[in-house]
GUFIRO-569532 format. One line per 3 residues: number of its first residue (from 1); their letters; for each residue y, z, x of N, C-alpha, C. Coordinates in steps of 0.05 Angstrom, whole numbers. Example, Ala and Ser with C-alpha at 12.3 -4.5 7.8 and 13.67 -1.06 7.14 Angstrom:
BEGIN
1) as) -114/156/264/-90/156/246/-66/156/264; -45/142/257/-21/143/273/1/157/258
***
This chain:
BEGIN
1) xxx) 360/-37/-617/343/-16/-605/347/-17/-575; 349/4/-560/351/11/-530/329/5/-520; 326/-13/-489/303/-15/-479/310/11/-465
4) xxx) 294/20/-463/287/55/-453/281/43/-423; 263/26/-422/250/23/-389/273/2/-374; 298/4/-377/314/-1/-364/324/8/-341
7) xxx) 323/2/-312/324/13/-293/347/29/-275; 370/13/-300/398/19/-294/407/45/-311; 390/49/-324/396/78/-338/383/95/-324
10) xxx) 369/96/-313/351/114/-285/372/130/-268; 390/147/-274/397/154/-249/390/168/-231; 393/157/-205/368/178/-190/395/211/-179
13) xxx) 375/225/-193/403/249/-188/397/261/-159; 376/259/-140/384/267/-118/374/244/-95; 395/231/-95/391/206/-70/385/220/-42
16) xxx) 352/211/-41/349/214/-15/347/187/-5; 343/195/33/336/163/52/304/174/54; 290/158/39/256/154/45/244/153/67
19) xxx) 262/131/83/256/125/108/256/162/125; 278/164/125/283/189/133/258/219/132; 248/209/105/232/231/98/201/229/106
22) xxx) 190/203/109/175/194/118/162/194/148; 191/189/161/195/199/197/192/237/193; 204/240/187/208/274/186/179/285/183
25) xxx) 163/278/153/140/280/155/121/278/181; 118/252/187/104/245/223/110/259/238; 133/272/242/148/278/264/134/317/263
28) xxx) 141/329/235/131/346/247/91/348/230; 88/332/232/54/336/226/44/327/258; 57/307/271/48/315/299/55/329/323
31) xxx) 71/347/320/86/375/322/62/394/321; 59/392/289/37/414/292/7/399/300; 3/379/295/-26/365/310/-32/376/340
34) xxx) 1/377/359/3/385/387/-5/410/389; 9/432/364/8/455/377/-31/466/369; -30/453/350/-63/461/340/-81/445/370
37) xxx) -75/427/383/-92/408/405/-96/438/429; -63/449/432/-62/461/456/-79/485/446; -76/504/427/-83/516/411/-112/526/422
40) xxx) -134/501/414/-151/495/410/-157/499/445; -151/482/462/-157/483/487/-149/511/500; -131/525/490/-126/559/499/-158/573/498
43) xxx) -158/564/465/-190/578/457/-216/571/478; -215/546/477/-241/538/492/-239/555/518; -220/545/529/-223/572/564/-213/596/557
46) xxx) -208/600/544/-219/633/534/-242/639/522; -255/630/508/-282/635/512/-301/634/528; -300/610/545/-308/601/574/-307/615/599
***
């Protein structure tokens, strides 16, 4: 019988770098954190 949960039969069909995707993530979530900060301070002295 086949152990099924064998890890070597797993192929991963689209190799990504994690690391990579992880940075990318941060990179633009505080991208947009910036533009929502500035954003935000446009509004206040425009209402002001």
């Amino acid at each position: 019988m086949e152990n099924v949960q064998d890890p070597r039969q797993h192929i991963n069909e689209e190799p990504r770098n994690d690391f990579n995707d992880v940075a990318n993530g941060f990179a633009w979530m505080f991208i947009f954190m910036v533009v929502v900060f500035f954003g935000a301070i446009a509004i206040k002295y425009l209402i002001s």
